[in-house]
Structure formats: structure tokens, C-alpha cells
C-alpha positions, 0 to 999 in steps of 0.5 A, spaced: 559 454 533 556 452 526 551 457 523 548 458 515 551 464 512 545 467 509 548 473 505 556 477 505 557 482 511 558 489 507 561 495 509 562 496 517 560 492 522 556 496 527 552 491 531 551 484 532 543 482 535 543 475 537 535 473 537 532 466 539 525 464 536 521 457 537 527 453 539 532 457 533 537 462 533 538 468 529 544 473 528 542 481 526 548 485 523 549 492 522 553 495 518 554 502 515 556 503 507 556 508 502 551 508 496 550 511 490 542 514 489 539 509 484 535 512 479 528 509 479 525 505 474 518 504 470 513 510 471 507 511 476 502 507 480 496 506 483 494 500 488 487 498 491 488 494 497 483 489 498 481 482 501 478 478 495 485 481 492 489 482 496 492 488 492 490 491 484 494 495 480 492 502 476 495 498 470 490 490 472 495 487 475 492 485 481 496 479 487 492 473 489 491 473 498 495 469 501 491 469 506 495 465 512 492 465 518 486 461 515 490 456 511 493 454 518 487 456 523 485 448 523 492 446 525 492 452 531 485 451 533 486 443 534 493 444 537 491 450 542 485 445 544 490 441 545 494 445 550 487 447 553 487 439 556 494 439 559 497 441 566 499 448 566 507 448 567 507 441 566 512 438 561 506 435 557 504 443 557 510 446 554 510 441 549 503 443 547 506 450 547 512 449 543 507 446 537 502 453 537 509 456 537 510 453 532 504 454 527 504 461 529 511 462 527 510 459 520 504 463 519 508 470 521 513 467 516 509 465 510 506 472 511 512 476 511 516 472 506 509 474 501 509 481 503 517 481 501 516 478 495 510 483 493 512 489 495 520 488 491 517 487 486 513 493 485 517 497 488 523 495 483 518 496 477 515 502 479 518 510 480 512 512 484 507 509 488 500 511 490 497 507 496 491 509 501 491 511 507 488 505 511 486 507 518 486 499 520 485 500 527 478 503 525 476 497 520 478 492 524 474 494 529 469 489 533 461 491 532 459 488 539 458 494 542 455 494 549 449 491 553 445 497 552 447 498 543 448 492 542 452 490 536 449 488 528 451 482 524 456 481 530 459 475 527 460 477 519 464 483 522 468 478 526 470 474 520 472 481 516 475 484 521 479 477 522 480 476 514 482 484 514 488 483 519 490 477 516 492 480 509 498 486 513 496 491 509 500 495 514 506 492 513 507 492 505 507 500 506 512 498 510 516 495 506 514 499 500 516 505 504 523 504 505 524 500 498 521 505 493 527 510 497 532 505 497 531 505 489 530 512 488 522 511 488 517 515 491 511 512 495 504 517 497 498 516 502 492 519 499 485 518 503 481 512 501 474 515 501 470 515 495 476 512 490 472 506 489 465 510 489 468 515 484 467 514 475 474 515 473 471 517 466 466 522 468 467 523 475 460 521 478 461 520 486 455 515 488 454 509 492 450 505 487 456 505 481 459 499 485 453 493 482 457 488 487 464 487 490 467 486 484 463 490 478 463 497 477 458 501 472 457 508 472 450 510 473 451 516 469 456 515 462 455 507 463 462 506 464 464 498 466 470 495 469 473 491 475 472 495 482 478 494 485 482 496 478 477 503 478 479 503 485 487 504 484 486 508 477 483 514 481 488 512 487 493 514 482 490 520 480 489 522 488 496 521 488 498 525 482 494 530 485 497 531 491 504 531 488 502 536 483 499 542 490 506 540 493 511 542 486 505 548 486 508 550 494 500 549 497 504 543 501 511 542 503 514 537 500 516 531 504 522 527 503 521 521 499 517 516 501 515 518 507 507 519 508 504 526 505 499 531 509 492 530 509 492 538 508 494 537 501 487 536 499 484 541 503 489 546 500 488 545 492 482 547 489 482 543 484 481 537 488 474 533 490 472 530 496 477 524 495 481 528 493 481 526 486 482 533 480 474 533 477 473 535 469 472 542 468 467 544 463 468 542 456 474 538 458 474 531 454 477 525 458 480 522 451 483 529 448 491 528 447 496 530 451 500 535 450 507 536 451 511 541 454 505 544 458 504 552 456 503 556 461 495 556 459 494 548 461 491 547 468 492 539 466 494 534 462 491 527 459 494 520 461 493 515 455 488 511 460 483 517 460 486 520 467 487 526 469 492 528 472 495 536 474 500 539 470 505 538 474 504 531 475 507 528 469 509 522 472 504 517 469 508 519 462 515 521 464 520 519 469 520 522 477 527 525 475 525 532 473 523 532 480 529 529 483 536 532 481 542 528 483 550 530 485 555 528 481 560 527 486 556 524 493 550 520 488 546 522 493 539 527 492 541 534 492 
């Protein structure tokens, strides 16, 4: 039987899956091999994720949405009208049904193929990764309601719940996840809450910081840049935080890459409620970063005004004085 190798078979052949979707069939092997741990690289960072971007970065990059399901939903909407109009289980029918297949397929791969591609590349440059803890399920809930409480602005919240699922929020943590471990990196989850409400420069939490959806301005030191880039700077720095309680024991360190407890920021004291260090009086936002730490320095001040706790020195420093490696297995001590 002809087939495309896409990739050499590596290691020990473990298991074969062979699998069949729209009409093409795949074949999944599985096979063990040793590998040596990989040193990350690049430093530490925070990401926004949205719709109108579908992800900004602590540093300004941000990744245009791909948006696929609305780029076909016309060519789906005609193609399962299409399929409405035909005899059920006819052969005209399983035609009709082979074509939606189809455009569902491509939009499933379209997807996957952007997320691939975005998640390698950050996870590539980046040691550490600070994401949100987006509880889609919650957002992308219907506003219907009941026929005693109906539902406001029913239609709006369709479209936004339809744009939310569209973008595979949960799927790029995914991806992230396993990658950042595969090259030696580390992904935290912190609570979304007030990280895009919250002034990185002066720390004021209020509602009328974000002018619009796109526009932050500080109603109290007047502070000025892009929300989604405020939003993943203060990520960044809940990110750091809660690294910092688990180097100082108020939570268990988790294996790389995997999701960290809420706990944590219940546990630090020196954390808000979106779990975001605040100033503590007469600290200055610009003071230089010194280094090492005394054992008098609570914290330390990132070149971009952040700040972050005393352990967390990965916005300036490497992860490796967290990790030690062994010389022999190259595998994580």
C-alpha cells in the first residue's frame, strides 16, 4: 500500500493507530526513545488572550485571530441547507453530508495548524509562560435564560460566545503545556480576574481604567497603553508571584508545566485579589534592580516597571537557578 511518509520513525515502535476521517486515512505511531532535557531558552512571559487579538504578549507582540469558522460559516451554512433539502439516507444525501464533512474538517484543521504554529513559536523563545486560567465553559455560556428570567442581549452574546469558541483558547494551553516541558520551559495558570482592570504602574484596580476595549488609561497616576498589553504585563506579574509563594514553600511546587493552585494566592500575603503583588509604601516603580538580593529585599524591579517578588527572577534571569540537571540521565533532578 502507497502512503506519504511525513516524518522518520525514531526510537522503538510501540503502537500503530490507523484512523479514517472525510474520506483519508492516517496512520499514528508510537515510540519510546531517550532524550536529553533541553535547556530553555529566552526569559519569562505573559500572555493576554483575546478575541479582537487572539493572543498579546507582556513584551507588545500580539497574534492576529484566525478566526476559521467565520472564514467558512458561509460555505457551511449553503452546504448543510444543501443537505436539509435532501432525502434522508439517500445517495444524494450522503453526498451533501460528505461536503459538510468536509468544510468542518478543514475548519478543524486550519485551526490546529494556526495554534501549532503559534504555541512552537512562543514556547521556543520563551522559559516561562504566564497564561490565564480562562474557565471557557463559564464565558461561552448562553444568555437565553428561562421563560420566567428571560435573557438580555441574547443575540450579542451568541455572536461572542460563537467568536470565544472559535479561537481554541483551550487547546493552545494545551499545546503550550506539553511543548514548554518538552524544551525545558514552564507554563503557570493565574486567575484572570482584574488583570486587565489593574494599573501596572501604580496598581489602582477600577473599572473605568479600560476607556474602551482597546484603550487603557489609569484614572489615578494616568498611565496610557494598549489593554490587552497592560492585561498580559500584569499576568506576567501574577505569574511571578505565585512562583515566588511556591520557591517560598506557602505552596507545593508542581512538576513543570502543569496547572498551579488557586491556593497560592490565598496563601501569600503579598498578594491582591488578582493576585498581583501591590507597591508597598515608598516603593518606587522605576528604582533599579539590585542584584543579588539581600536578605532585606522583599522584592525586585524588572526593567518595564513590574514588580515582581524576590525570588521570581525570571523576567531578568534564566529559570536554571530552579532547575538542576544531571549530568548523566539529562534528565531533571
Amino acid at each position: 500500500m502507497r502512503y506519504r511518509n511525513s516524518r522518520d520513525v525514531l526510537g522503538t515502535v510501540k503502537n500503530v493507530t490507523v484512523s479514517q476521517s472525510c474520506g483519508k486515512w492516517y496512520v499514528s505511531v508510537q515510540t519510546e526513545r531517550e532524550v536529553e532535557q533541553p535547556l530553555p531558552n529566552g526569559g519569562a512571559v505573559g500572555i493576554d488572550m483575546g478575541v479582537a487579538r487572539f493572543a498579546t504578549l507582556s513584551d507588545g507582540t500580539f497574534y492576529a485571530p484566525l478566526n476559521s469558522f467565520k472564514r467558512h460559516q458561509t460555505a457551511l451554512r449553503r452546504a448543510q441547507q444543501a443537505m436539509s433539502r435532501k432525502t434522508k439516507f439517500s445517495n444524494n444525501w450522503k453526498k451533501a453530508r460528505a461536503k459538510v464533512q468536509k468544510i468542518h474538517s478543514r475548519i478543524g484543521n486550519a485551526r490546529r495548524d494556526y495554534l501549532h504554529k503559534t504555541s512552537t513559536t512562543i514556547s521556543q523563545n520563551h522559559a516561562m509562560v504566564c497564561i490565564e486560567d480562562l474557565q471557557v465553559r463559564n464565558m461561552s455560556r448562553s444568555a437565553a435564560g428561562s421563560s420566567e428570567q428571560p435573557g438580555k442581549q441574547v443575540r450579542a452574546k451568541s455572536g461572542l460566545n460563537k467568536a470565544i469558541l472559535d479561537q481554541g483558547w483551550a487547546e493552545f494551553r494545551r499545546q503550550l503545556d506539553y511543548k514548554l516541558a518538552w524544551n525545558g520551559g514552564h507554563l503557570i495558570a493565574v486567575p484572570p480576574r482584574n488583570t486587565s482592570r489593574t494599573c501596572p504602574c501604580c496598581g489602582h484596580v477600577s473599572s473605568a481604567n479600560r476607556q474602551t476595549q482597546a484603550r487603557f488609561e489609569c484614572v489615578e497616576c494616568g498611565f496610557e497603553e494598549n489593554a490587552d498589553v497592560v492585561g498580559a504585563i500584569n499576568v506576567l506579574r501574577a505569574g511571578h508571584a505565585r512562583l515566588a509563594c511556591e520557591v517560598n514553600g506557602a505552596v507545593m511546587p508542581s512538576a513543570a508545566g502543569t496547572h498551579r493552585s488557586d491556593s497560592g494566592a490565598a496563601q501569600c500575603p503579598r498578594l491582591s485579589a488578582a493576585g498581583i503583588s501591590g507597591l508597598q509604601a515608598g516603593e518606587d516603580v522605576n528604582e533599579p534592580i539590585s542584584w543579588p538580593p539581600g536578605p532585606a529585599t522583599p522584592l525586585l524591579r524588572s526593567s518595564r516597571g513590574v514588580i515582581v517578588h524576590r525570588h521570581s527572577i525570571l523576567m531578568e534571569h534564566s529559570l536554571l537557578p530552579f532547575v538542576s540537571f544531571s549530568s548523566t540521565a539529562g534528565t531533571p533532578a
